[in-house]
PLY file of the C-alpha trace (Angstrom):
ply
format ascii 1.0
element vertex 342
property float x
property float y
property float z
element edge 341
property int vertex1
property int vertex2
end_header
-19.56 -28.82 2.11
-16.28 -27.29 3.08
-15.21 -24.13 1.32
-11.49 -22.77 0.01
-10.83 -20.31 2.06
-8.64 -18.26 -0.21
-8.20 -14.40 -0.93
-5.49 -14.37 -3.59
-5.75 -12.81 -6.92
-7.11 -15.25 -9.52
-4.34 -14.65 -12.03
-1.28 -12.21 -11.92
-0.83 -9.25 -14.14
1.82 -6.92 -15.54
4.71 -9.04 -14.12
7.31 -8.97 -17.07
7.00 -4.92 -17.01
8.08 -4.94 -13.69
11.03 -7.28 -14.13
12.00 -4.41 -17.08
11.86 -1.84 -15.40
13.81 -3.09 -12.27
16.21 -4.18 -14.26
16.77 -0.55 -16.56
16.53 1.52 -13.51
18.88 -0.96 -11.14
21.19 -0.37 -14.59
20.75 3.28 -14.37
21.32 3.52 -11.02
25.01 1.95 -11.36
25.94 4.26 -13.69
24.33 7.41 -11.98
26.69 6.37 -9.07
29.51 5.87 -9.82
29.13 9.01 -12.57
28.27 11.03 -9.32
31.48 10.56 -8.30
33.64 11.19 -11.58
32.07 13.93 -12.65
32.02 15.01 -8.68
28.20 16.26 -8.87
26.18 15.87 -5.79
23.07 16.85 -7.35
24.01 13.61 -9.73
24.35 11.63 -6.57
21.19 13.07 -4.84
19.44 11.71 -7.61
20.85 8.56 -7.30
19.18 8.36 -4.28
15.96 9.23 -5.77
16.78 6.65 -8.36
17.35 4.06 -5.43
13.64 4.96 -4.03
12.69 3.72 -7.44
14.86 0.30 -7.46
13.60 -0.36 -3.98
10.42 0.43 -5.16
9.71 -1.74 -8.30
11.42 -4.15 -6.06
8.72 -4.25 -3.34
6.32 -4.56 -5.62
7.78 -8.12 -7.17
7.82 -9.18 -4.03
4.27 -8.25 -3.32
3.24 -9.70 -6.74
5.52 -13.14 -6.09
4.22 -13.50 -2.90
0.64 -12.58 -3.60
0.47 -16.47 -4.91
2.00 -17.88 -1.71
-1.12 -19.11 0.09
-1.53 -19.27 3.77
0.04 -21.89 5.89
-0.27 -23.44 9.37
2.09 -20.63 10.39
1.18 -17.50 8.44
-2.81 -17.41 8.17
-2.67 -14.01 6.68
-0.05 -15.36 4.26
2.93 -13.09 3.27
1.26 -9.88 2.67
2.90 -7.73 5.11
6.46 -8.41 4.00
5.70 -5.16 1.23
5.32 -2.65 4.83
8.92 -4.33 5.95
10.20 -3.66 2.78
9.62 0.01 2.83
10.49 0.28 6.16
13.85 -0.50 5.27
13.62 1.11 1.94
12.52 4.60 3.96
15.44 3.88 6.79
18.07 3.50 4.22
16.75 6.80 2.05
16.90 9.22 5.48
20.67 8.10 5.79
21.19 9.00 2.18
19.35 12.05 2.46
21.11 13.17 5.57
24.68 12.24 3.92
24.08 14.71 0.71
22.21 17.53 2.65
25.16 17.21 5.42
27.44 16.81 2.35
25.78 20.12 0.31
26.82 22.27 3.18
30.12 21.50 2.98
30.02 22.30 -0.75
28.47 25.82 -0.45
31.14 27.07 1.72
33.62 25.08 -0.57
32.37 25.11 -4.02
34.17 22.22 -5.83
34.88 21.79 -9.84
31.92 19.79 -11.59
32.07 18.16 -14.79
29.31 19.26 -16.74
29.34 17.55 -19.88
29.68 14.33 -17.93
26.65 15.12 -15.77
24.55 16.28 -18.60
24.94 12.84 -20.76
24.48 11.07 -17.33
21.33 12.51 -16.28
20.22 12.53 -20.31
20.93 8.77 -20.40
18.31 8.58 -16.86
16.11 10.55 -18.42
15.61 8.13 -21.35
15.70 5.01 -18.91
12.72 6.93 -16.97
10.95 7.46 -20.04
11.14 3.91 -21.09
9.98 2.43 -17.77
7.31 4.97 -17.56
5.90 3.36 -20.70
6.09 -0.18 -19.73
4.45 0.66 -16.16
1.78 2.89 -17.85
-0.49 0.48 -18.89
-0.59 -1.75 -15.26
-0.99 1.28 -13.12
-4.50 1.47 -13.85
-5.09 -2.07 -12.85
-2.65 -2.63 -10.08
-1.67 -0.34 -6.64
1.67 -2.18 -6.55
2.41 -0.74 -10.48
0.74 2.58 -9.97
3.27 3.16 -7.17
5.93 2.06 -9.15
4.71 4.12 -11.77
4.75 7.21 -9.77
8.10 6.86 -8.76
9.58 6.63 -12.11
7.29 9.52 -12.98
8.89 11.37 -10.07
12.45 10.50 -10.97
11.80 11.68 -14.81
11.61 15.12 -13.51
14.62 14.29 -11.29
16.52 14.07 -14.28
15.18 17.02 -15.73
16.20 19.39 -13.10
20.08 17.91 -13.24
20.40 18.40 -16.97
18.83 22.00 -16.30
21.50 22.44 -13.41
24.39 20.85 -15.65
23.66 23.43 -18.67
23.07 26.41 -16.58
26.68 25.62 -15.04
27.94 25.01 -18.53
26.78 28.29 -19.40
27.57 30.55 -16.33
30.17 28.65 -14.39
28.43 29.26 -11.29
29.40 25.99 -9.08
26.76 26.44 -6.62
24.30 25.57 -8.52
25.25 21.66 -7.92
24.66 21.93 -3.99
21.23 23.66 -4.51
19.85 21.51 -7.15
21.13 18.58 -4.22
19.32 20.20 -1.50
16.25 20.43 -3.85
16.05 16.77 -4.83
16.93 15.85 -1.18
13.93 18.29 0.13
12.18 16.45 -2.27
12.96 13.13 -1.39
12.22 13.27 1.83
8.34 14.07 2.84
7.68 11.37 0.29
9.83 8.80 2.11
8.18 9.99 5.48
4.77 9.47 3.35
5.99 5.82 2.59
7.34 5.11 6.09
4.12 6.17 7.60
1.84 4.03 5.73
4.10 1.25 6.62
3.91 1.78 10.04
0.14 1.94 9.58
-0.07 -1.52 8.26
2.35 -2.89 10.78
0.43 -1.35 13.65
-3.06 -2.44 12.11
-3.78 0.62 11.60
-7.39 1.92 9.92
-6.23 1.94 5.63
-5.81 5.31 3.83
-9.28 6.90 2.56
-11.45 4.19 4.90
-13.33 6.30 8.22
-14.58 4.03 10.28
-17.55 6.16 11.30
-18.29 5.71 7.92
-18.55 2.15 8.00
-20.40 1.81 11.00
-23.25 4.53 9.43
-23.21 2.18 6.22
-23.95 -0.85 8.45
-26.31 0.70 10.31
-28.24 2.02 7.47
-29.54 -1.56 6.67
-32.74 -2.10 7.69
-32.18 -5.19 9.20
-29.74 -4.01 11.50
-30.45 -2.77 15.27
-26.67 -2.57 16.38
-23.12 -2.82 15.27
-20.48 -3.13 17.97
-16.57 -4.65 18.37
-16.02 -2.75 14.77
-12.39 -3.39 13.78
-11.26 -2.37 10.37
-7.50 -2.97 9.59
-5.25 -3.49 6.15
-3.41 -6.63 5.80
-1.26 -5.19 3.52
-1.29 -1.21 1.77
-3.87 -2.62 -0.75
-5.77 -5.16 1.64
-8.36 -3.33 3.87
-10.02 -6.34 6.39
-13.06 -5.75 8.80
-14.69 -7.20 11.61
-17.89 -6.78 13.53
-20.76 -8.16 15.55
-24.06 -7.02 14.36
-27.40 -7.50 15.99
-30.06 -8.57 14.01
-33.66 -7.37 13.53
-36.23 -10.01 14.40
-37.83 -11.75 11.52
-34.08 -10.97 9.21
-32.28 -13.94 7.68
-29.18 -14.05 9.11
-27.38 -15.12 6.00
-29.43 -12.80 3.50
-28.17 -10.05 6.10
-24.71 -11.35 5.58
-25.07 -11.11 1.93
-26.14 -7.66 1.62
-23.43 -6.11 4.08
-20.55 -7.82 2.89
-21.61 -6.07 -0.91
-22.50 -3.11 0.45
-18.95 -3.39 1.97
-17.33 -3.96 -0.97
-19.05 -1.33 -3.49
-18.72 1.26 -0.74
-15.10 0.89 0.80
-13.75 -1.91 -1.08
-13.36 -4.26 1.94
-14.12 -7.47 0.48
-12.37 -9.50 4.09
-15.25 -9.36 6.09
-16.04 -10.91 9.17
-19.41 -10.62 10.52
-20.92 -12.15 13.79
-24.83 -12.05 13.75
-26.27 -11.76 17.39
-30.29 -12.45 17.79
-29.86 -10.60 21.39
-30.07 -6.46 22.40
-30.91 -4.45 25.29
-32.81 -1.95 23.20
-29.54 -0.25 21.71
-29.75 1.12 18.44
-26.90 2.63 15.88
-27.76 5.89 16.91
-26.72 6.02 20.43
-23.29 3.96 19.79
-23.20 1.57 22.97
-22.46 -1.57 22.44
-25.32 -4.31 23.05
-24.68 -6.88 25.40
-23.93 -10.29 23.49
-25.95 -13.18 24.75
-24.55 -16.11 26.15
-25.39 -18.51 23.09
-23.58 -15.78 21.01
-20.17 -15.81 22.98
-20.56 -19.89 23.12
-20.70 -19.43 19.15
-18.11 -16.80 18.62
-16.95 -18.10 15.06
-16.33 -14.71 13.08
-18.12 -16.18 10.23
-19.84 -15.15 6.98
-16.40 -13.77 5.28
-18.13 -11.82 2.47
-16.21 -12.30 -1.33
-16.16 -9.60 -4.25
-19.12 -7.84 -5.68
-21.20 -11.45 -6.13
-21.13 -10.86 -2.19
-19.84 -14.58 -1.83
-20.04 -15.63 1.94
-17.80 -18.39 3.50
-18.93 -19.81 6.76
-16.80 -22.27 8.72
-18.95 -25.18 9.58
-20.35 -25.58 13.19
-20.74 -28.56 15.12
-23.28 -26.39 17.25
-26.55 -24.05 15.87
-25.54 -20.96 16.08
-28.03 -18.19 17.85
-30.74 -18.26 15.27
-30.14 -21.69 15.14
-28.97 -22.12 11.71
-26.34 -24.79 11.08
-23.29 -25.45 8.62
-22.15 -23.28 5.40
-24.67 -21.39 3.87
-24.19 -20.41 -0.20
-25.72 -18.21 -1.66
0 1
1 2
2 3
3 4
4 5
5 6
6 7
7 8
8 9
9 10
10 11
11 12
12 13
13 14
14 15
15 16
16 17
17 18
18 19
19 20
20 21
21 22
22 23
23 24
24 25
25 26
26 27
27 28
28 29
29 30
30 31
31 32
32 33
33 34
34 35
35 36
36 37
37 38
38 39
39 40
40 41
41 42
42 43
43 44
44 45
45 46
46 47
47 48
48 49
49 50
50 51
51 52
52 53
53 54
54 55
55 56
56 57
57 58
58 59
59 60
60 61
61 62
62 63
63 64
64 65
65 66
66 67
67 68
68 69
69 70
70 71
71 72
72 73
73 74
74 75
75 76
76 77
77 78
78 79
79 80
80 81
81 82
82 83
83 84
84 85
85 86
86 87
87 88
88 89
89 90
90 91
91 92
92 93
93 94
94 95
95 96
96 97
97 98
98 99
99 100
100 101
101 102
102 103
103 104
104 105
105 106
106 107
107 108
108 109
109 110
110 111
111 112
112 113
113 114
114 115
115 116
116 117
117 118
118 119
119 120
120 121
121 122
122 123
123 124
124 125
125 126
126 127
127 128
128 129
129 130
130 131
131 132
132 133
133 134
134 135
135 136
136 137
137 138
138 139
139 140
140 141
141 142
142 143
143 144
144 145
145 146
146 147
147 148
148 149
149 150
150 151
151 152
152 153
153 154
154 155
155 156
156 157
157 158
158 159
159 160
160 161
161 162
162 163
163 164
164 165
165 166
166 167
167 168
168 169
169 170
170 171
171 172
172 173
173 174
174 175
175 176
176 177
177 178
178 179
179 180
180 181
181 182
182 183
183 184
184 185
185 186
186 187
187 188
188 189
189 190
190 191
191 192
192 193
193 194
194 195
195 196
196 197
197 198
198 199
199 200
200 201
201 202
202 203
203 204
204 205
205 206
206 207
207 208
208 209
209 210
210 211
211 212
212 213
213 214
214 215
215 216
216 217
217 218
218 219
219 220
220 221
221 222
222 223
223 224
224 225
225 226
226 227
227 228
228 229
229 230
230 231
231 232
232 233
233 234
234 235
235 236
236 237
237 238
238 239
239 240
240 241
241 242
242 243
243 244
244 245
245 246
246 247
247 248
248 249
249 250
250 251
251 252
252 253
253 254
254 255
255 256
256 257
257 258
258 259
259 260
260 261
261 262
262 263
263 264
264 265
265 266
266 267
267 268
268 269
269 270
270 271
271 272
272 273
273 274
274 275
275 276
276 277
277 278
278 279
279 280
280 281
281 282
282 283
283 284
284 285
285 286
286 287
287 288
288 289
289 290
290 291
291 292
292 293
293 294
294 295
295 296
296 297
297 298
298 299
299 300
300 301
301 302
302 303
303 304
304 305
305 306
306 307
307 308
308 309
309 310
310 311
311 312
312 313
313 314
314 315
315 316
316 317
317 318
318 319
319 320
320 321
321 322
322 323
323 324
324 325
325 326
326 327
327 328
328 329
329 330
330 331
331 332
332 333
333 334
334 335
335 336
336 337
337 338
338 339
339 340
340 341
């Protein structure tokens, strides 16, 4: 019996918080704008920008949650995961330029301090303060569950103490009059800005360039493998993220005469998924070695009925440690036919 090959989330959560948030910050972010430029405060404007990190943000992650039900087609196997690493490619691109603008726009202002209106900053930045209070509070409870929210999350968190410095900057020059204080509270938030929009960018990248996910060593995973007792090699180890939550792996891994093949399976792909939370596994289970074992790293020599059979299958599931197994027309190397199930 065929099996449905499919990988997306069995329902979708925290949705309509999103869709809240977006639209209070996107709101916000109007305002904060075009109050940047009547009350003339750059520091109001450099946390516009911030405040744009956080539209772009809860942005990303609808689209990561919309298309997270799109399944794969004829065209897109993988399905639309990667869209989220475009996304904040642009979104990072479009923050340096901001970035560059106010820092490039702050030195101007120290040699040439400008009149700021401070009342008009301070209920500006009070009224984004509030906003980044209330999305805080619908993102809180998702952000435990979800990567997508918990970034969100973190930005608004962020941008809440955005706020907080530019109603600290627009009383202090209430109080003393001192007009520099506008430029450095812009430098601040755009010093700020910026490693985290590097950190973004660089993840991105990472995905796009299949790159090994955050927190995952791959000597790591090839030790764990190894471990099993069933196991006398591991070679042609590839672990990659689909998308910035979506860690995938594939490997070829000899087998220990007298070990089920698809018991073997089993037990790696959970040990996989308690372990390092890769639950898109590949595995290819060779009966042939030269005498290699885990310790020494080479990679055994594949045997010809192997390579003939190269079908990357036994795709182990969640914890159950579900395996999917395209069917075969042919036995494979231990001679075992069609989709096992556990």
């Amino acid at each position: 019996m065929g099996h449905d090959h499919d990988h997306l989330p069995s329902e979708i959560r925290h949705e309509k918080p999103l869709w809240w948030a977006l639209g209070l910050t996107t709101t916000f972010l109007v305002v904060e704008v075009l109050g940047a430029f009547w009350t003339n405060s750059l520091a109001l404007l450099s946390d516009a920008a911030h405040m744009a990190t956080d539209t772009l943000a809860l942005m990303i992650a609808l689209v990561a949650v919309r298309l997270s039900r799109r399944p794969p087609d004829a065209r897109r196997t993988y399905g639309y995961a990667r869209l989220e690493a475009l996304g904040a490619m642009i979104n990072g691109g479009m923050l340096f330029v901001v970035a560059a603008y106010i820092l490039w726009e702050a030195v101007a202002r120290f040699r040439q301090p400008q009149e700021i209106a401070s009342t008009g900053m301070l209920m500006i930045a009070a009224f984004g303060l509030v906003i980044n209070l209330i999305s805080m509070r619908l993102l809180r409870a998702g952000s435990g569950e979800s990567l997508n929210v918990k970034g969100a999350y973190l930005e608004v968190w962020a941008d809440m103490l955005g706020s907080v410095a530019v109603i600290t900057g627009a009383l202090l020059i209430r109080w003393t009059g001192w007009k520099p204080i506008d430029p450095i509270l812009a430098v601040l938030i755009g010093l700020w800005v910026l490693p985290r929009t590097w950190v973004l960018m660089r993840e991105a990248i990472n995905v796009l360039l299949e790159g090994v996910p955050k927190g995952i060593q791959v000597d790591a995973v090839r030790a764990r493998l190894c471990a099993h007792d069933g196991v006398l090699d591991v070679h042609d180890l590839h672990v990659w993220a689909l998308a910035s939550s979506t860690p995938a792996l594939t490997a070829h891994v000899v087998i220990a005469e007298g070990m089920d093949p698809d018991v073997l399976r089993r037990r790696l792909g959970s040990a996989l998924h308690e372990d390092f939370g890769i639950d898109h596994v590949t595995l290819q289970i060779e009966a042939d070695h030269c005498g290699d074992d885990c310790g020494d790293g080479t990679p055994a020599a594949p045997s010809r009925q192997a390579e003939d059979d190269h079908d990357h299958a036994a795709h182990a599931g969640h914890a159950h440690g579900h395996v999917h197994e395209p069917r075969r027309s042919s036995p494979d190397a231990q001679g075992h036919h069609g989709h096992p199930h556990p």
